[in-house]
N, C-alpha and C positions, 0 to 999 in steps of 0.2 A: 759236575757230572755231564752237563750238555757238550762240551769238548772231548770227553770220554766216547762216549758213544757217538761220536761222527767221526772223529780219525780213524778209530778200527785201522786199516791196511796201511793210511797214510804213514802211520807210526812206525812202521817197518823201513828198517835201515835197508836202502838196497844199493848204496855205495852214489848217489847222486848230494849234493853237495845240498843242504837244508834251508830255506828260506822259511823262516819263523813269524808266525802273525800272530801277536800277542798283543794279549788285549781283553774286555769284557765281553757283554750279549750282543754287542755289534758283529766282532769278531766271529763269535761261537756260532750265530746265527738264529740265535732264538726267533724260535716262531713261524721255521721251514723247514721244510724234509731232510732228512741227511741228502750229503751233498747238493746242498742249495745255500752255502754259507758263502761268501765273499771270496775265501781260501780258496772252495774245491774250485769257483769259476776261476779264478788268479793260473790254477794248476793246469785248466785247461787251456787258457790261453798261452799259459808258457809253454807247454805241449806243443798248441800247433806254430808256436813260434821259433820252436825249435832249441831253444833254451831248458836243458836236464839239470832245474831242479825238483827237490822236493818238497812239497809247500806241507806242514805240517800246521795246523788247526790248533793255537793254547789260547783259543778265546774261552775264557768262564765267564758265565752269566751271573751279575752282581758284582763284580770285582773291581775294585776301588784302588787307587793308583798305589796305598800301603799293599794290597793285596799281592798288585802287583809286585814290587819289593819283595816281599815273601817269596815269590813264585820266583825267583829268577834264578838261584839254584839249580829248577830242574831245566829251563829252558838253558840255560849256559851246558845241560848236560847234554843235550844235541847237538852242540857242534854248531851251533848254525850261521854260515858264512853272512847272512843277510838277515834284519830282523824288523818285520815293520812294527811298529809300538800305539797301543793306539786305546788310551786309558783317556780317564778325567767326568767320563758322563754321567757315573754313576754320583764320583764327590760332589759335583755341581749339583744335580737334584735333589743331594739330601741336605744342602748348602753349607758342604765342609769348608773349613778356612782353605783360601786358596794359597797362601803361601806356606801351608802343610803339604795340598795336592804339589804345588810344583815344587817343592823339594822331593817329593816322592818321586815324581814324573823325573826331576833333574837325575835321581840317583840312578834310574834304571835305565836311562840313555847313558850313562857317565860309565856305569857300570860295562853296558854291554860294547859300548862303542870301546873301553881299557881290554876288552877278553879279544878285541879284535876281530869284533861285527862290524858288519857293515850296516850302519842304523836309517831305515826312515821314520816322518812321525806322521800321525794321522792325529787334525786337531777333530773336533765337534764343538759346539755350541749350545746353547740354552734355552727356554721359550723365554719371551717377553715379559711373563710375569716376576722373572729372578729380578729384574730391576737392573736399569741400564747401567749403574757403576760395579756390580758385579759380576753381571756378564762382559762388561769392558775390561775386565781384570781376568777373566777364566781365559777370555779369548788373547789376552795380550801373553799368557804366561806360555802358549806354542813357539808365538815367533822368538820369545826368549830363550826360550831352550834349545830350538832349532838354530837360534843365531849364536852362543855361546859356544855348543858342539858343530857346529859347522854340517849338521844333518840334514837331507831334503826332506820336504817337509809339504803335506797336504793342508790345506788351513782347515776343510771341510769334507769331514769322512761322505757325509750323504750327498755332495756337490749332485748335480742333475739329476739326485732321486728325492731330496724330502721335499714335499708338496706337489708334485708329479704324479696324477692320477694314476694308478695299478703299481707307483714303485716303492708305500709305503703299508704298513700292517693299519689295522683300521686303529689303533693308540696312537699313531703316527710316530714312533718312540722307535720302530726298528724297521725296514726295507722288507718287500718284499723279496722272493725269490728271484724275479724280474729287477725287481730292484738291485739287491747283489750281485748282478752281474754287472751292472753300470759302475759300483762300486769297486769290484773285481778289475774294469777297464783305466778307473783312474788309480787306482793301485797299482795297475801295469807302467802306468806312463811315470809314476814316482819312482819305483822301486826300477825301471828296467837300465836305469845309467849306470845303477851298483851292479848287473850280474855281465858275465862274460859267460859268451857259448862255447860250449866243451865239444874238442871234433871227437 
């Protein structure tokens, strides 16, 4: 429902070519005001960048890299030329097998990049307590998939915002709004080799 209620207008086709951010509560924004998600800053920056796309918001809150699978039906039904992916946080904290999550995570790259997206990946990471051979397995299973599919690839969705006094929520589990837009800026610099500008 949190991705429901922040796209509102994004969701209207108005003939700009779709860049898709899909993904969980990272994605959706949990725990900021509409437009204050990752997405809407991403759309501002391609705005004044002068790049027409249209960034559409399918982060759900809780959604787990099977969820994701599920969901990709509707997201394939956008059309969308470009699609950053950006799942796995929720299976790691509830300490799903991980070579379940990266077949899930495998299908949905495999998937979108065959419909003739253009795919980035956004990895995340784990606290300390998962214990270092499982978080050395959650985190190796990005560069795998990113190197099999040939996808650019972020290693770390929060790079210069988690532990960054003002750019995390006080759980430290999701970015402030300040935060997402740091987020928003390394998502520019991933995603901007796949888009070309439309005269």
């Amino acid at each position: 429902m949190a991705a429901t209620a922040r796209q509102g207008a994004a969701q209207q086709d108005d003939g700009r070519p779709v860049l898709v951010c899909f993904g969980d509560s990272l994605t959706a924004g949990l725990g900021t005001s509409a437009g204050q998600s990752y997405p809407d800053y991403l759309q501002g920056d391609l705005d004044a960048l002068g790049y027409r796309y249209r960034v559409v918001n399918e982060g759900v809150s809780g959604n787990t890299t099977k969820d994701g699978v599920a969901r990709l039906p509707e997201v394939l039904a956008l059309k969308p030329q470009v699609a950053v992916v950006e799942f796995g946080g929720n299976d790691g904290l509830r300490g799903l097998r991980i070579e379940d999550s990266q077949a899930n995570l495998d299908e949905i790259v495999r998937t979108l990049q065959s419909s003739g997206v253009k795919v980035a990946l956004a990895g995340i990471t784990l606290p300390p307590d998962y214990g270092e051979d499982y978080i050395g397995k959650f985190d190796a299973m990005y560069g795998a998939i990113a190197k099999r599919y040939r996808v650019r690839m972020l290693p770390f969705l929060l790079k210069d915002v988690y532990g960054v006094p003002g750019m995390m929520q006080q759980h430290e589990t999701h970015a402030t709004s300040k935060g997402n837009a740091v987020v928003a800026r390394n998502m520019l610099g991933l995603v901007r080799p796949l888009l070309r500008k439309q005269r």
